[in-house]
N, C-alpha and C positions, 0 to 999 in steps of 0.2 A: 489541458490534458497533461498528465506528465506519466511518463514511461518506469515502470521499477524493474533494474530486472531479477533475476527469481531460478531455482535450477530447475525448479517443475512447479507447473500448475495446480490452481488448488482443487482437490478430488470431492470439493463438496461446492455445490450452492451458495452463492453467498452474495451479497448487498452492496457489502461496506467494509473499506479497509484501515485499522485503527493504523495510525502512525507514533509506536515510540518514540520521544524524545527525552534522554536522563532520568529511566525506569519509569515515567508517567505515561499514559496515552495524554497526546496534547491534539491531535486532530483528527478528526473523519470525514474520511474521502469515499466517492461514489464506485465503485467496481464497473466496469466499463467491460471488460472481456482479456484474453490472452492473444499477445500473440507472438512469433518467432523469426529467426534470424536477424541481416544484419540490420540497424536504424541508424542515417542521417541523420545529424543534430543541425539546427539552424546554422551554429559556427564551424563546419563541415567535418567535425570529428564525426569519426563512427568511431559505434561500439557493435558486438554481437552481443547476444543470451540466449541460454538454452530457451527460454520462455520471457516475455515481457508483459509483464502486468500494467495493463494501461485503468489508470483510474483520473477520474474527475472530480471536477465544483460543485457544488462551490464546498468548499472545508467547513463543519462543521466543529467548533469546538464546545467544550463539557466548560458547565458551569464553573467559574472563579471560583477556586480553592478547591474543587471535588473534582480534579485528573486522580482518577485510578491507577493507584500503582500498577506498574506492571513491570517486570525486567525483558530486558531485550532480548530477542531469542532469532534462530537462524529458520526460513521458512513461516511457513502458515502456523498461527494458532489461530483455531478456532472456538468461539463463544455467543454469547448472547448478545442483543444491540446495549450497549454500555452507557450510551447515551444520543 
């Protein structure tokens, strides 16, 4: 599992969360649910967020050489499954 956190929830439906890295999507993770306040981390920092976007495994990545651009952006975009 790994926690994102996020300042609000996403107001649509959704599956699947593409992870930018260096204007490409390089992975896809499974959408697991939201949720809120503070989270213990294993090494006993906390963090709060308005909202924590919990997503899962296993990471799917897009074919060698065909990551879709894409630039970084702040919050949800949403689209079609990319791959």
């Amino acid at each position: 599992m790994y926690f994102m956190r996020q300042g609000a929830a996403p107001k649509r439906e959704i599956l699947y969360v593409y992870l930018c890295i260096g204007n490409k999507v390089r992975f896809r993770a499974n959408y697991v649910g939201t949720e809120t306040g503070l989270k213990t981390f294993s090494d006993g920092k906390q963090m709060s967020a308005k909202v924590w976007i919990v997503l899962a495994g296993p990471l799917a990545r897009p074919p060698r050489g065909q990551e879709p651009e894409m630039k970084g952006f702040r919050g949800f975009r949403y689209t079609h499954k990319l791959f």
